[in-house]
N, C-alpha and C positions, 0 to 999 in steps of 0.2 A: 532563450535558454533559462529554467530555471534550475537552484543550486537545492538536492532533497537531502539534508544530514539527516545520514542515518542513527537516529539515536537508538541507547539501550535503557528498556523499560526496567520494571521492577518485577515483570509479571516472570515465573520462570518456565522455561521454552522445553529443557527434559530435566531427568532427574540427574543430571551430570553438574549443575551449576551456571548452564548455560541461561542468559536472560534472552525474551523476546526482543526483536529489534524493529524498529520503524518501518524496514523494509518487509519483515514477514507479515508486518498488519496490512501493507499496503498489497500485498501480493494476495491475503485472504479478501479485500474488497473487489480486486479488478477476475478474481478467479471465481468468485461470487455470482452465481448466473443469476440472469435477468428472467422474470416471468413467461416461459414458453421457450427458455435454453437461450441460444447464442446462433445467431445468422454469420455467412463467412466475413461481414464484411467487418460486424462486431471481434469476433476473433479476432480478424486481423490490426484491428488495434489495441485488443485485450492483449496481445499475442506480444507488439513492440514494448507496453508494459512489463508484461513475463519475463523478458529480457534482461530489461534495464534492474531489473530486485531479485534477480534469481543470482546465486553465489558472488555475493557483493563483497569485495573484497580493499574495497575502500571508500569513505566518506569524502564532501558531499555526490550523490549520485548527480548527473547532470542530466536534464529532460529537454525535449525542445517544447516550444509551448504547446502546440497541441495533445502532447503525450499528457504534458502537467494537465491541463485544463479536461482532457478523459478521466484521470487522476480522480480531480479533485472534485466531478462530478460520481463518479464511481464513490470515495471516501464519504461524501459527503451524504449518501444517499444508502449508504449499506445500511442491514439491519445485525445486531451485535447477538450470541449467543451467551452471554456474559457481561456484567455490569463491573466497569475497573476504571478506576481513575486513569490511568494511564492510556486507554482507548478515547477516551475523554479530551486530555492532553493531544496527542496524536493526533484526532480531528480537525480541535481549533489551528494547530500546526501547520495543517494545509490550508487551510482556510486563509488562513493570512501572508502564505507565499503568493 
């Protein structure tokens, strides 16, 4: 099991005051299609992600290791639509759980 805190960025998430959270970056890489879309089998582990960072309602998230290790090849391998220190941060993050 790995332990994911969800931290709060700087970047802001609406216009209500709300800041982005570790878990919404990581839900934008694993929701992030691969070259030619997504086969069932990828879903279904895109899918137990989606789970574990959809209405997260407490810190740290717990993964089993295969979930972290889809994770952290997913994070590690996204392409970014914006340049932010805090995407930045986030990455090396996983990299070193």
């Amino acid at each position: 099991m790995k332990k994911f805190e969800n931290k709060i960025t700087s970047m802001p998430f609406d216009g209500k005051g709300k800041m982005v959270e570790y878990a919404w970056l990581a839900l934008q890489c694993v929701q992030s299609p691969k070259e030619g879309g997504f086969d069932v089998a990828e879903m279904d582990k895109r899918l137990r992600l989606v789970k574990s960072f959809t209405d997260v309602e407490s810190s740290p998230i717990e993964l089993e290791d295969a979930d972290f290790d889809k994770l952290k090849e997913l994070v590690t391998t996204n392409k970014w639509a914006v340049i932010h220190q805090d995407i930045v941060d986030f990455v090396k993050y996983v990299e070193t759980l």
